[in-house]
Every structure is written in structure tokens, then in C-alpha cells.
N, C-alpha and C positions, 0 to 999 in steps of 0.2 A: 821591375823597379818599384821601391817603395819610397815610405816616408822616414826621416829621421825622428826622434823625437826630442831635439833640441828647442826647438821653438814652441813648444806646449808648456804651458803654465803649470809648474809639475806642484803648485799649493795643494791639497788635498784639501776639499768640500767637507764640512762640519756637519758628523750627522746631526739627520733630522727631528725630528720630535716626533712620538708617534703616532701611528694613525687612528683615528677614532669613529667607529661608525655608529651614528644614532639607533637607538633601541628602534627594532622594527615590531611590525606585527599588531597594533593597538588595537584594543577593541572598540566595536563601533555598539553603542544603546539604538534596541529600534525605538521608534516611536509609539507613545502607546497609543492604545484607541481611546476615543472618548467616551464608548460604550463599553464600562469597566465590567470584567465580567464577576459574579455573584462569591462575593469571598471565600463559601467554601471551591468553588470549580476551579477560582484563582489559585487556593490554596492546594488544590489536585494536580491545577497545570503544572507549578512551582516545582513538586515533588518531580514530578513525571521529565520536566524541563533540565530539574535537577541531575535525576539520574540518567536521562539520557547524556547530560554534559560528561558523568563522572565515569558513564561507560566509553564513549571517544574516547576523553582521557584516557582510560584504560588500556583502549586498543591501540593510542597511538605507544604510552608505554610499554605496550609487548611488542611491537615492530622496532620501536627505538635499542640502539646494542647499548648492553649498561657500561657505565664509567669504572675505568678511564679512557679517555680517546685520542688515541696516539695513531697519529702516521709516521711512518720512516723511508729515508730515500737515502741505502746503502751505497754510496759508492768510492770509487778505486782511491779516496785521497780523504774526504770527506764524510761520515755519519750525517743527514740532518733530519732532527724531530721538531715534530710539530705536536702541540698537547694544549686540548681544550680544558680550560678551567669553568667550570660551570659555575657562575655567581648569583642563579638564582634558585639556591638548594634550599627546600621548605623546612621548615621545621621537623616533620614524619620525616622525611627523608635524612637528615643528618640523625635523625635517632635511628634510622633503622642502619646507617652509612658504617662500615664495618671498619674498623681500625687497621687495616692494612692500605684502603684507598684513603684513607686522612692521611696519611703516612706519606703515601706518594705525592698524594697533591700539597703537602706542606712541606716536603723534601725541593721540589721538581718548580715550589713558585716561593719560596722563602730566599732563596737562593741567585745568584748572578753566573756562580761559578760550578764547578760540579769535579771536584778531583784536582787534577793538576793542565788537563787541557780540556774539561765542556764548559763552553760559554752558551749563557743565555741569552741572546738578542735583544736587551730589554728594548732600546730605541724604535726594534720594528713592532712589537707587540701590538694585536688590533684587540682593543678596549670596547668593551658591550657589541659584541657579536651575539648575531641570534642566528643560532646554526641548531636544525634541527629541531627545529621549536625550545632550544632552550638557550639561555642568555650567559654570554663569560665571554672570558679571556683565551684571545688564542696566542700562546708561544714558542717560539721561535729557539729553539736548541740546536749546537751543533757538537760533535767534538770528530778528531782523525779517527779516522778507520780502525788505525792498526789500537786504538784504545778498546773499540769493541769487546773484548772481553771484561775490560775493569764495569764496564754498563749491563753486559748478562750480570755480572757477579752482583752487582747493585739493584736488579731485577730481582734475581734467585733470594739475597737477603731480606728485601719488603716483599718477600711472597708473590710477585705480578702474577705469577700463574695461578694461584688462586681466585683471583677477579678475572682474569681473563686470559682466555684458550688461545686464542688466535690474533695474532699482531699482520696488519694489514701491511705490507712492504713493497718495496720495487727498488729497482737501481742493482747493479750486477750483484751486489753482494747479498742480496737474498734469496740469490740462488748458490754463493759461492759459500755462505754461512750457517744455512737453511739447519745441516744437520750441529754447528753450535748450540742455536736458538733450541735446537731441542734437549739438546744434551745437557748443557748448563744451564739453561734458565726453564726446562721443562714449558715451552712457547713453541705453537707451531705458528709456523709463517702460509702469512695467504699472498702469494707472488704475486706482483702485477705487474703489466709492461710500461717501461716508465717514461716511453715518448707520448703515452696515452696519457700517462699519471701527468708528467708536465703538461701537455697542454690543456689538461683538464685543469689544473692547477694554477696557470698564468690566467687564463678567460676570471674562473672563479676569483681569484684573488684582486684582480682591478675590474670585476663586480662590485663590491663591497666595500670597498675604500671608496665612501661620496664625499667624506667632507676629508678635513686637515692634507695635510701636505697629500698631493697625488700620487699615486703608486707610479704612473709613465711619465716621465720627463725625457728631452733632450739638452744638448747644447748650442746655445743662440751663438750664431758669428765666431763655429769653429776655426777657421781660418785665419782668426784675428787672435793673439792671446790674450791681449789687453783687455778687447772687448767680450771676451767668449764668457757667458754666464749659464747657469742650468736654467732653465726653467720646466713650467707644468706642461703635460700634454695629454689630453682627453683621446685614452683609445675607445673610439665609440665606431660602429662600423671598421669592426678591425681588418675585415678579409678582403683581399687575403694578405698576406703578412710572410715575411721570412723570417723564422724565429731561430736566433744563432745560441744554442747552448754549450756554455765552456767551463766545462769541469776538467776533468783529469786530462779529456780529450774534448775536441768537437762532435757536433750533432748537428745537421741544418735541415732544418724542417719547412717544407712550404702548407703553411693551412689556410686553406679554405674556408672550414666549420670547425666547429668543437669535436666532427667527430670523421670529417674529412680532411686528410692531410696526408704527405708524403715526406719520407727522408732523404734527401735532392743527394747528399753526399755528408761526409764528414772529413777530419783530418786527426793523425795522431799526435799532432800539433799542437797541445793546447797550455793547460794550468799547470800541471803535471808535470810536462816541459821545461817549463818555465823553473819551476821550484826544483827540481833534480838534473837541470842542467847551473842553477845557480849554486847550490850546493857542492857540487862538482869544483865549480868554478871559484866559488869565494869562500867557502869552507860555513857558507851560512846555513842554519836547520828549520827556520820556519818559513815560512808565506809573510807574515808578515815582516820579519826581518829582511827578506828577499827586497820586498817593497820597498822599504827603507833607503837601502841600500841602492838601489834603482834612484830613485827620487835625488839623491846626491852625485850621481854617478853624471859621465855624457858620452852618448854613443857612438858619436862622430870621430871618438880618437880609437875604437874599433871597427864601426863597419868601414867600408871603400864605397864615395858618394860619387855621384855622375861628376861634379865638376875635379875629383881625385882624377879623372878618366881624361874627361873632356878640357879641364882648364876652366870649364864654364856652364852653361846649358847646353840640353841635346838639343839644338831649335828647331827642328826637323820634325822631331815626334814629339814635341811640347814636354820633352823631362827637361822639367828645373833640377839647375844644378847640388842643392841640397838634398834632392833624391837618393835614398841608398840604390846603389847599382849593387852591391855585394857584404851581404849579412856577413860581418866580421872578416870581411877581406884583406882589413889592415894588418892580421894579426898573421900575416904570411910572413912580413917583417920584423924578424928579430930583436931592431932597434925596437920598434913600435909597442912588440911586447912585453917589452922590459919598462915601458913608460907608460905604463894605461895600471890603471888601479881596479883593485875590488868591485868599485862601485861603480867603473868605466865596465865593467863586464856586464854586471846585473842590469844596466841601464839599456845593452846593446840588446841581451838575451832577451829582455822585455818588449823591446821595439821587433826584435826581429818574430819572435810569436805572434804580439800582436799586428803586425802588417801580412802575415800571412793569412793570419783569420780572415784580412779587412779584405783581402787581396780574392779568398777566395767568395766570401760572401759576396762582392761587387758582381764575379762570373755568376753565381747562381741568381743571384738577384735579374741582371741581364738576360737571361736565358728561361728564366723563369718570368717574368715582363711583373716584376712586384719591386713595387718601390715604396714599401713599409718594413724596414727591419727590426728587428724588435732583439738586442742580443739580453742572454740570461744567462748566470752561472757563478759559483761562486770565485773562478777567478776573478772578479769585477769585484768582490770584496775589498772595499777600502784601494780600491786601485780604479783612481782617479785618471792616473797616467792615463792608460789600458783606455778609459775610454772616451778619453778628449781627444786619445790617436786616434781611435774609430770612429769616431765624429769628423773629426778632422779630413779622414781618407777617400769617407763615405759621400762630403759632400763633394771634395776638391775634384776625385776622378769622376765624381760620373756630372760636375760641373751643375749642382745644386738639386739634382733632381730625388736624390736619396738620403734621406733621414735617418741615420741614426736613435733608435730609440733606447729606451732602458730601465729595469724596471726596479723599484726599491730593495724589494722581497729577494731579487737575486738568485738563490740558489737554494730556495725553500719552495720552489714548486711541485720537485716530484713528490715530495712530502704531501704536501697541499693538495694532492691530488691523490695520492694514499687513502690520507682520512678521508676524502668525499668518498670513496669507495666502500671505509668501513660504514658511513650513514646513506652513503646509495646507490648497492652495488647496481651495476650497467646488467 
């Protein structure tokens, strides 16, 4: 039995503003003595002070990998990069900075849009980042999969492979592309496993984010529409956590630590789904159209709800009768199918993914004694719906005790955990 999602406030949430994390790292003056030492020894220590400062420098420079710093998280629906802009480039430095990395980084941050489908994420962008001892911007790229090649060709054109050998990757298709990136863009790929890359990736990410709007939020009085509001939620002491990732498919991870955790189950059930059974169905091509589409649409004159069954409540086993008893059951009736519109379909296809996720997350959840769930993925892009039902689900069955979490960044972690890789590999 599930939930319909007739009674969810299907207004979509205005994104946010974004996130800004204060300059870290200040330097601290020691104090001096009051026994000032003899000007010239001052003027020896100075030297000596000097050059030991400009040799660290040095050495942190030869450890550091030079720019540019890209992570990628290849997968079944989605591309998503992540690329550090560094803002505190010296003087030497842009003179010695070779016109093919100007090129990129004036391409890759001038820019919103990139072709005919990469968008830049301006809204989540995190502003004065000090990542790796140096200070920028990190952003937030995504475009489909199957565009992939139009982005080697746009690699191969600004030369990428002459600054850099090896692109840091994870998610299926950097093993299913691998010999692409070499072929076309002369880039070998350094694989990584990307349930490690996520949840390196999720921890790191609401790190970092201390001030402006918070990376973890849920929904206050999901069972209410009127009243249900987002709010902030401080993941501090996260473990352990059930972390629900929905991409193309699901992933359900129980973590512990950053470096202990398990994958409980998953389903084939997920975004993927969603978007190539509406297709099918409404003759729609995008994700976001799908959405659309949904949001106008109502489920109820497809699925078959317990009171279709019962006349009323199951009183017995406590299903309320606006419970789906059967994902698109109505549409066994001919009359029925003749009277349900486009947007009656995408609304049903939507409810019935998302209640299976919520349905199986609650079992793991149970079974696993963790009552923090944390879902992420880019199906949750701009799909409010999706997770005011999973709020909704998560607290009504298990009768308050589960939360609902979620996290801005979405579906830029395996990414985000890519790049910590290329600055520190495990």
C-alpha cells in the first residue's frame, strides 16, 4: 500500500541563493620578544625565515596537481562536473598560466549554458572556497550522457590533454567510455568506485557549507499541505544515516563512517524510470518536461486506491482509504483509459517510483535500526513533488519516528568526491 499524491502541495520551492563559505586559513602574527634581536641576526633570521617559508611553499606546490581541477560522475542519464576556479591567481602565476587553461577557465565560468543541453548550476555554486590551500569557486556542470561526445570534442578543441593527463572519474561510464576519453580527447581516466566517491562527497560537501542557506534541510508538518514548510537541518553527528541515492536507478547505503559503510540493497526503480516510462507514455523528451507535466496532472484517476476496493478505510490494518492499493490499476478499464489525460499519467508514474523508493527505504531503514535518512540524486532535481511524498511517507508509516532528509547539492556528490580524490588520493 502506498500514498497518492493528490494531497501534496505540488507548488515547486524557488531555488535558493547560493552558498557562501567564509575565507578559511588566516594567518596568525606571533608576538614579538621584547629582547629585539641585533639587526643584522634580525636581518639573517628574515632571510633564513624567508626561505624556509618559500621552500614549503614549494613543496606544498610540487604535491599540489596543477590546474584545472575537474571531477566527473559519468552516469546512465546524467554527466555531472564539478570544476574549481581558483581566485587567488598571483601575478607570476597568470604570467607564467598558459593560454589553453585561460581558455578553459573563461569558457567553463563565462558561461550558464554550454551547447544545446550543459547547464551550469549557477544558484548552487560555493563562493570562496579554500580547497587545497588555494581559494575559488567551485561549479557545479551537468549535461545527458548520450551528449558526451559533443564535451570530448570541446576538450580535444581547447587542447585539455595538454594540461592534463589524467581526469579523475567514477559512475558507470568511466568504465563504459574509458576507451572514448582516450580516443577523442587523448585523456586517460583514473576510475573510482562511486559509492566511495558519494559518500566522500556528501560528508565533504555539508562540511563546508557554514554560513548562507544550509546544505541539509527537511519538511516541517509533512502531513499537513497547508502547513508543510522546508526548513534548515544541521547534519552534525551524522552516523549512522541511510543514504538513498536516485539516479538512473537506486543505491541504499547504511554509513557508519566516512569510510565504513554498506550497500543494504537497491532497486531498478528509480529516475530513469520515471523519465522513459513518461516518454513512452506522454510522448514527452525531457526530465524536466516529465515534471511539468506531473505537477498538472492527478493520480487518482489512474492508480486503484484502497477506498476504490474497500468503499472506505481498511480499519483493520490502519490503510486510509486514499492509499494506493494498485499503481495504475484503473487503467485495466477501458472507459477509464479513455478519460485520464497525459498529465494524469506522468503524475501516476511519478507517485508510483516515488512510493516504491519510500516503501523500500522505510524496510531498510527498519531492519537496519537507522532513523536518519538522507536521500540524494538528481532525480530530486527541481522535483519538489518526489520529495514532499517522501517526507510525507517517511513520517506517516513509521508514525513520526523518521526523517526525511535532503540535500541541496543533489546529485553533484559522486562528482565531489571525484575531485577530493584528484587533491587526496586514499
Amino acid at each position: 500500500m502506498a500514498f497518492n499524491g493528490h494531497q501534496l502541495d505540488d507548488t515547486a520551492d524557488e531555488d535558493e541563493t547560493p552558498s557562501k563559505q567564509p575565507r578559511s586559513g588566516c594567518f596568525r602574527q606571533e608576538p614579538q620578544s621584547e629582547d629585539a634581536a641585533p639587526a643584522g641576526r634580525a636581518t639573517s633570521e628574515r632571510r633564513t625565515s624567508n626561505s624556509t617559508a618559500r621552500h614549503r611553499k614549494d613543496s606544498v606546490k610540487k604535491t599540489r596537481p596543477p590546474f584545472p581541477w575537474f571531477g566527473m560522475d559519468i552516469g546512465g542519464t546524467l554527466v555531472k562536473l564539478v570544476y574549481f576556479e581558483p581566485k587567488d591567481i598571483t601575478a607570476e602565476e597568470e604570467q607564467e598560466e598558459v593560454e589553453n587553461l585561460k581558455s578553459i577557465r573563461r569558457y567553463l565560468t563565462s558561461n550558464t549554458a554550454y551547447g544545446k543541453s550543459g547547464i551550469r548550476d549557477v544558484h548552487l555554486e560555493l563562493q570562496e572556497l579554500t580547497l587545497d590551500g588555494r581559494t575559488g569557486n567551485l561549479h557545479f556542470i551537468r549535461f545527458p550522457t548520450h551528449d558526451l561526445p559533443a564535451f570530448l570534442q570541446m576538450g580535444r578543441d581547447k587542447h585539455f590533454s595538454s594540461l592534463h593527463t589524467t581526469l579523475c572519474a567514477t559512475g558507470g561510464g568511466a568504465y563504459k567510455f574509458e576507451a572514448d576519453f582516450r580516443m577523442m580527447a587523448d585523456l586517460e581516466l583514473h576510475k573510482l568506485d562511486e559509492l566511495d566517491c558519494l559518500v566522500r562527497g556528501v560528508l565533504y560537501i555539508d562540511s563546508v557549507v557554514s554560513c548562507g542557506p544550509s546544505e541539509c534541510y527537511y519538511f516541517e508538518n509533512p502531513t499537513d499541505p497547508e502547513q508543510c514548510v522546508q526548513k534548515p537541518y544541521a547534519l552534525e553527528n551524522p552516523y549512522p544515516l541511510l543514504l538513498v541515492n536516485i539516479g538512473s536507478g537506486v543505491s541504499i547505503l547504511a554509513v557508519y563512517s566516512e569510510n565504513n559503510y554498506k550497500r543494504v540493497t537497491g532497486t531498478s526503480l528509480g529516475g530513469g524510470t520515471f523519465l522513459g516510462l513518461c516518454c513512452l507514455l506522454t510522448g514527452c523528451s525531457t526530465f524536466e518536461e516529465a515534471l511539468q507535466m506531473a505537477s498538472e496532472g492527478e493520480s487518482t484517476r489512474v492508480d486503484k486506491l484502497v477506498r476504490d476496493i474497500y468503499g472506505g478505510d481498511y480499519e483493520r490494518f490502519g490503510l486510509p482509504g486514499w492509499a494506493v492499493a494498485s499503481s495504475f490499476g484503473n487503467m485495466m478499464s477501458k472507459e477509464k483509459r479513455e478519460s485520464v489525460s497525459k498529465e494524469d499519467l506522468a503524475r501516476a508514474t511519478l507517485v508510483t517510483i516515488t512510493n516504491n523508493i519510500g516503501s523500500i527505504t522505510r524496510m531498510c531503514a527498519l531492519n537496519e535500526n537507522i532513523e536518519r535518512v538522507v536521500f540524494v540524486g538528481n532525480f530530486l532535481r527541481v522535483n519538489t513533488l518526489s520529495m514532499k511524498l517522501l517526507a510525507y511517507a517517511m513520517d506517516y508509516w513509521s508514525k513520526g519516528q523518521l526523517k526525511a532528509l535532503f540535500l541541496r547539492h543533489e546529485g553533484y556528490f559522486g562528482a565531489v568526491g571525484a575531485l577530493l580524490e584528484l587533491l587526496h588520493p586514499t
